[in-house]
PASERO-532459 format. One record per residue (C-alpha): residue in one letter; x, y, z; residue number from 0. Coordinates in steps of 0.2 Angstrom, whole numbers, plus 5000, padded with zeros to 4 digits. Example, Ala and Ser with C-alpha at 12.3 -4.5 7.8 and 13.67 -1.06 7.14 Angstrom:
// residues 2
NODE  rest  c1  c2  c3  nr
NODE  a  5062  4978  5039  0
NODE  s  5068  4995  5036  1
//
This chain:
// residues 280
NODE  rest  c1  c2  c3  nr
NODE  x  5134  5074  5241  0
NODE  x  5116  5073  5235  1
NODE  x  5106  5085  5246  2
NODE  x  5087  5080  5249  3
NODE  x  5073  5090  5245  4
NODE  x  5071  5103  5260  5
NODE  x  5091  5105  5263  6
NODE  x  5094  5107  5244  7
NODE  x  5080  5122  5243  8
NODE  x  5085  5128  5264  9
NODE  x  5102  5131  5254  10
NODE  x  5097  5139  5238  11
NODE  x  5084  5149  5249  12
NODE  x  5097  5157  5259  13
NODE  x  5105  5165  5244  14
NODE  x  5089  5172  5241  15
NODE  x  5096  5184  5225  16
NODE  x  5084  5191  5216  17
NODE  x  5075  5184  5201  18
NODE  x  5072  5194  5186  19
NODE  x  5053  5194  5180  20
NODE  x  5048  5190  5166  21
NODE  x  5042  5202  5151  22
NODE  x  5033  5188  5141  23
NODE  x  5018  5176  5140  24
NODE  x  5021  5160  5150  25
NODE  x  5012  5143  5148  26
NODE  x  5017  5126  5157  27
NODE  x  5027  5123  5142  28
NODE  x  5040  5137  5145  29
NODE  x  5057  5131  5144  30
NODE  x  5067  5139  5158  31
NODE  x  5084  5129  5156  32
NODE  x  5090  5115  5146  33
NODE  x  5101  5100  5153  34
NODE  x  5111  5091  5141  35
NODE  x  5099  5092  5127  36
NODE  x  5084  5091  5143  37
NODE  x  5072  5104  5149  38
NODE  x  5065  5111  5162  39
NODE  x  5050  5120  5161  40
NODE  x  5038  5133  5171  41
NODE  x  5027  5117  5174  42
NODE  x  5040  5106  5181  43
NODE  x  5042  5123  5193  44
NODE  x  5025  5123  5197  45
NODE  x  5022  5104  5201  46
NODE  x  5037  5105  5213  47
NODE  x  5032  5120  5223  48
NODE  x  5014  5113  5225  49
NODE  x  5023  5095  5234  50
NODE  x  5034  5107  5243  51
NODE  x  5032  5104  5263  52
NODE  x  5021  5120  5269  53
NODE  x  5037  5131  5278  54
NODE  x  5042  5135  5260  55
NODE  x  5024  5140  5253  56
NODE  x  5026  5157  5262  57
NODE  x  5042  5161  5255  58
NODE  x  5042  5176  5243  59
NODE  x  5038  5170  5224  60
NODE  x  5057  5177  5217  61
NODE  x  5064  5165  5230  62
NODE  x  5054  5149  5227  63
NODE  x  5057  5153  5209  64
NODE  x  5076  5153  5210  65
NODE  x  5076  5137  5220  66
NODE  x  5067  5126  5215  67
NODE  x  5073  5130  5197  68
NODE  x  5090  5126  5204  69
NODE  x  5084  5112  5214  70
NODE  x  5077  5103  5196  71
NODE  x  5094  5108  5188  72
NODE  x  5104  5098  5201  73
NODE  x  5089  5084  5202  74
NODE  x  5093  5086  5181  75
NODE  x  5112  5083  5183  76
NODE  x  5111  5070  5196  77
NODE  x  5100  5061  5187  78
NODE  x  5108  5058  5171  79
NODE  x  5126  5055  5182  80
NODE  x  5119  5037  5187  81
NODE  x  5119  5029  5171  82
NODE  x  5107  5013  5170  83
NODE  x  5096  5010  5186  84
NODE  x  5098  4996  5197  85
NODE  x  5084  4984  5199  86
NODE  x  5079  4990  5215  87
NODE  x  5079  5008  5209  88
NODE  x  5067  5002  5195  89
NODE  x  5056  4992  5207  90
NODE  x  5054  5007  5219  91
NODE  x  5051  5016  5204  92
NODE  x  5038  5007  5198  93
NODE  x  5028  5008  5216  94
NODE  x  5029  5026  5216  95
NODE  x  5023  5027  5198  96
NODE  x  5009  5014  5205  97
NODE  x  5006  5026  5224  98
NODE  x  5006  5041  5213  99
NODE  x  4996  5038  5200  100
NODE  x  4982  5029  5213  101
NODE  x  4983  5045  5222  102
NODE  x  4977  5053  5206  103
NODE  x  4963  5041  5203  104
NODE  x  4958  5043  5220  105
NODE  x  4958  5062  5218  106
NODE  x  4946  5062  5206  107
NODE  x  4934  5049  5213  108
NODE  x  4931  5064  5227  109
NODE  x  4933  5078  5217  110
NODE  x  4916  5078  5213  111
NODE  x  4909  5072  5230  112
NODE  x  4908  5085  5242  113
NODE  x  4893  5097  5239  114
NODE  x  4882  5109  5252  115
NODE  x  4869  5095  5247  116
NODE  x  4880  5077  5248  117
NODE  x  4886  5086  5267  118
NODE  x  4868  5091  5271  119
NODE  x  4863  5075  5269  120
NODE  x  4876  5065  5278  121
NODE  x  4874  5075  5293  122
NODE  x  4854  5071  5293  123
NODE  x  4859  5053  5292  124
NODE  x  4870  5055  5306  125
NODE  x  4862  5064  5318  126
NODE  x  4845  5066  5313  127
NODE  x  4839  5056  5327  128
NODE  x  4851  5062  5342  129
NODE  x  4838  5066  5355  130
NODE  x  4844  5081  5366  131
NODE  x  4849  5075  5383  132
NODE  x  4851  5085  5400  133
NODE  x  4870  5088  5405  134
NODE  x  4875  5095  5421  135
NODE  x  4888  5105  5428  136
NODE  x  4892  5104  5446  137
NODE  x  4904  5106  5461  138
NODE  x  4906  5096  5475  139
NODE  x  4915  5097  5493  140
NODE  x  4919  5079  5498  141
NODE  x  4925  5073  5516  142
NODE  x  4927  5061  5527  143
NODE  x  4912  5060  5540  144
NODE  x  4893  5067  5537  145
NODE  x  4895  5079  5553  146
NODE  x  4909  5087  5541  147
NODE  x  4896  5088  5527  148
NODE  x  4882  5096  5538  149
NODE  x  4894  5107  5545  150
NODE  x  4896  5115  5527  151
NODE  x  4879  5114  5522  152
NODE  x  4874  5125  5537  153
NODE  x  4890  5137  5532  154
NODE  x  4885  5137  5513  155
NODE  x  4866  5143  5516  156
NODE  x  4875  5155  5530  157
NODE  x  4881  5161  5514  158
NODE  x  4900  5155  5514  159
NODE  x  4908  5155  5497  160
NODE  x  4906  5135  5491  161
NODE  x  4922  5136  5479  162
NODE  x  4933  5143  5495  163
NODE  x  4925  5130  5506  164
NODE  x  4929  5116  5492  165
NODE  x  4948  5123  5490  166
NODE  x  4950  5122  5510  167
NODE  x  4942  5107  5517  168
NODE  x  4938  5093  5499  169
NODE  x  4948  5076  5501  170
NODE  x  4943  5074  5481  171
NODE  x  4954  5079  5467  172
NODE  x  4943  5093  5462  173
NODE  x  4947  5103  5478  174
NODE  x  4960  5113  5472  175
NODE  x  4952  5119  5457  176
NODE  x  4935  5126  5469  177
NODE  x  4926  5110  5469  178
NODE  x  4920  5110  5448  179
NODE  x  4917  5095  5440  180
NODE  x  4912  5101  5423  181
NODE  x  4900  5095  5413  182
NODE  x  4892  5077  5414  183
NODE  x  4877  5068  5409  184
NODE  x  4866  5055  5414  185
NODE  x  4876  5037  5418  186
NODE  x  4893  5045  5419  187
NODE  x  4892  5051  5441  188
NODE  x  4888  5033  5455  189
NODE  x  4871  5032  5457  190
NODE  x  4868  5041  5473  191
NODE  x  4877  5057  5469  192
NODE  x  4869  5058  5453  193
NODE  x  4852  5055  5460  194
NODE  x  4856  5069  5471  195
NODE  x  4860  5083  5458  196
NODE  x  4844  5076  5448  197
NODE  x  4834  5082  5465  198
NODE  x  4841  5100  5463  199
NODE  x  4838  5116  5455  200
NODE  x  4851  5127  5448  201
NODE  x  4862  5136  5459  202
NODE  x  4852  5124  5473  203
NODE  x  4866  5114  5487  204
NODE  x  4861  5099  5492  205
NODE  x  4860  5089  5509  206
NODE  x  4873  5078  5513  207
NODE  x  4876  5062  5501  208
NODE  x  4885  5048  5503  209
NODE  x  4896  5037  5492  210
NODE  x  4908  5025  5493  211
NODE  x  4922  5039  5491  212
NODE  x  4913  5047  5506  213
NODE  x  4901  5061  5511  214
NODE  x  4898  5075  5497  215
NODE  x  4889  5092  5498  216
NODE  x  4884  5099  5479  217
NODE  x  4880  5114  5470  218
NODE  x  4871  5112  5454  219
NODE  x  4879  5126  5446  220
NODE  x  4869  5127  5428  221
NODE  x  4860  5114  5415  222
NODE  x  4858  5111  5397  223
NODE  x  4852  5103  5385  224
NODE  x  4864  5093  5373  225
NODE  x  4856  5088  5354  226
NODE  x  4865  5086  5339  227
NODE  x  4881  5097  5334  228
NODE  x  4880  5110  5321  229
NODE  x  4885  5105  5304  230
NODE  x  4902  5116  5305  231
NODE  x  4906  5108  5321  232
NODE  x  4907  5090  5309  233
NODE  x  4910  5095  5295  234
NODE  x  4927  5089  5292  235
NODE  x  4922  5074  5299  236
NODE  x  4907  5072  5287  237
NODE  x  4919  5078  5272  238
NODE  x  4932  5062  5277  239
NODE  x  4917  5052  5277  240
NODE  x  4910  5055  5262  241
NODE  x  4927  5056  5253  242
NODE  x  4931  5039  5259  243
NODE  x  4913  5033  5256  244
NODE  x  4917  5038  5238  245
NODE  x  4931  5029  5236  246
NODE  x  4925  5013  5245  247
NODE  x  4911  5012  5231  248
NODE  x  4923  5017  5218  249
NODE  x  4934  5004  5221  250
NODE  x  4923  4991  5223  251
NODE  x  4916  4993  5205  252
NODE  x  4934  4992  5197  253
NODE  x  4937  4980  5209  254
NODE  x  4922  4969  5203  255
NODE  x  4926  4972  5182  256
NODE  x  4945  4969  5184  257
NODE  x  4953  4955  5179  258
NODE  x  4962  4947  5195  259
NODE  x  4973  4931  5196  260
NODE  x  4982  4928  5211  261
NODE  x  4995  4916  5212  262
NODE  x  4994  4899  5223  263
NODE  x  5004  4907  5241  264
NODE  x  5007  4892  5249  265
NODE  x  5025  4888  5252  266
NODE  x  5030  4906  5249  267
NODE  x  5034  4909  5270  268
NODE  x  5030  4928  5272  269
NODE  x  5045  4930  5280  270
NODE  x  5052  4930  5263  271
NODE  x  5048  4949  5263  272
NODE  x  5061  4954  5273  273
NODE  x  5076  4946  5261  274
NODE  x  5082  4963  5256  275
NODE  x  5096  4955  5244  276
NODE  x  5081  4947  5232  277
NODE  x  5079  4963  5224  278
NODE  x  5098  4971  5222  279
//
C-alpha cells in the first residue's frame, strides 16, 4: 500500500537504527543510492526534510537521515512501478509544477522587501497619526432601585470593600468577578454611565447613576493614555503587509507586459467544472 508522507517517515522513524556518518566531503550532488539506473542525492534529502511538516524537524539528524533516504527510495520504486501517467496525473502534475514554481517567483519578489528601514517606515504610515486617547478601567455595582445604590455609596466611603459589595449584591454580569469591567474608551459605555466615570478621579466612587439597565455605583479604578503600538507589537502584521504589498506590485507589472488571450466563455456553463470524468 502506498504509505503518505508522514506515515511512511512515522514508520521508518520508529526503527530509528543508527546511521553511520560520513568521513567524506558532501555537496548536493552526493549520490546516496541509485534506483534502477536513478539517483538519489544528499540534495533531494535536504529539499524533502525542509517540506517536512514541523513534528519531524526536531528529530535527531541520524533518524531524519535514514528516513527520508528510505522514504525517496520507496517514492523511487513506486514511481517507476506506474508506467505512463494517466491524463489526470499529468494535469495535476502540471498545476503543481505551475503552484510550485509561483511560489518560487513569489519568494523572491519578498526576499528582498523586508528591511529595519521598509518596516520603519510602514509603521509611520500607519500610525503616525494615531492620537493618544484616554481609556478607563472601572468597576461597577449595578441594582435595581437608587435607595439600593445610596445604600452602597454610604457603605463604600464607610470604607466597605467595593469588589465584596459588587460579588454580593450586582444584578450585572460582572458581579461575580468583583464588579470589573476592564478597560474601555470613549463611545464604547451608554452615555450616562460614561459621563459619570469622566466626572471622577482615580480610585474616586461615584454618586448613584442611572441607565436603562438600572442604578449603578462606580469606582474609577486607574487611566491611561492609549497611542500607537510599538513597532514589535505589529510587526508581523507590517511584514504581511509589505510582503504582500510587494507582490501586488510585482504582479501587476508582469501582469501588464504579458501577453494574455482569453477565450470567448459564453456557453461554457461553469458547472462544467465539476465533470470529473472530462479529465480521466
Amino acid at each position: 500500500m502506498l504509505k503518505t508522507k508522514s506515515t511512511l517517515l512515522a514508520a521508518v522513524f520508529a526503527l530509528s537504527a543508527a546511521f553511520p556518518a560520513f568521513s567524506q566531503d558532501v555537496s548536493a550532488t552526493t549520490i546516496l543510492a541509485t534506483v534502477n539506473g536513478q539517483n538519489i542525492t544528499m540534495g533531494h534529502l535536504i529539499a524533502t526534510r525542509v517540506a517536512l511538516p514541523e513534528q519531524y524537524q526536531t528529530l535527531p539528524d541520524d533518524v531524519l537521515f535514514e528516513g527520508i533516504l528510505e522514504q525517496l527510495i520507496q517514492q523511487t520504486v513506486l514511481s517507476q512501478a506506474i508506467g505512463e501517467l494517466s491524463h489526470r496525473a499529468e494535469i495535476q502534475l502540471e498545476n503543481e509544477r505551475r503552484t510550485f514554481i509561483a511560489g518560487e517567483a513569489i519568494d523572491e519578489m519578498v526576499a528582498d522587501a523586508i528591511t529595519e528601514e521598509t518596516l520603519q517606515a510602514a509603521y509611520d504610515e500607519a500610525f503616525s497619526d494615531i492620537v493618544p486617547e484616554a481609556e478607563f478601567n472601572a468597576s461597577h455595582i449595578l441594582v435595581e432601585t437608587e435607595d439600593e445604590a445610596k445604600n452602597l455609596v454610604i457603605l463604600l466611603n464607610d470604607g466597605a470593600d467595593f469588589a465584596e459589595l459588587a460579588r454580593e449584591h450586582s444584578t450585572g454580569p460582572s458581579g461575580p468577578n468583583g464588579g470589573e469591567l476592564g478597560w474601555f474608551g470613549k463611545g464604547m459605555m451608554v452615555q450616562p454611565f460614561e459621563e459619570a466615570v469622566l466626572l471622577l478621579e482615580a480610585g474616586q466612587i461615584s454618586p448613584p447613576v442611572q441607565t436603562q439597565f438600572g442604578w449603578h455605583v462606580l469606582i474609577l479604578n486607574e487611566i491611561r493614555e492609549k497611542g500607537a503600538p510599538a513597532l514589535a507589537e505589529v510587526r508581523e502584521e507590517l511584514i504581511a503587509k509589505i510582503e504582500g504589498d510587494a507582490v501586488e506590485s510585482a504582479l501587476a507589472t508582469l501582469l501588464e507586459a504579458a501577453t494574455i488571450t482569453r477565450t470567448d466563455l459564453e456557453g461554457i456553463d461553469p458547472a462544467t467544472l465539476r465533470m470529473d470524468d472530462l479529465i480521466d
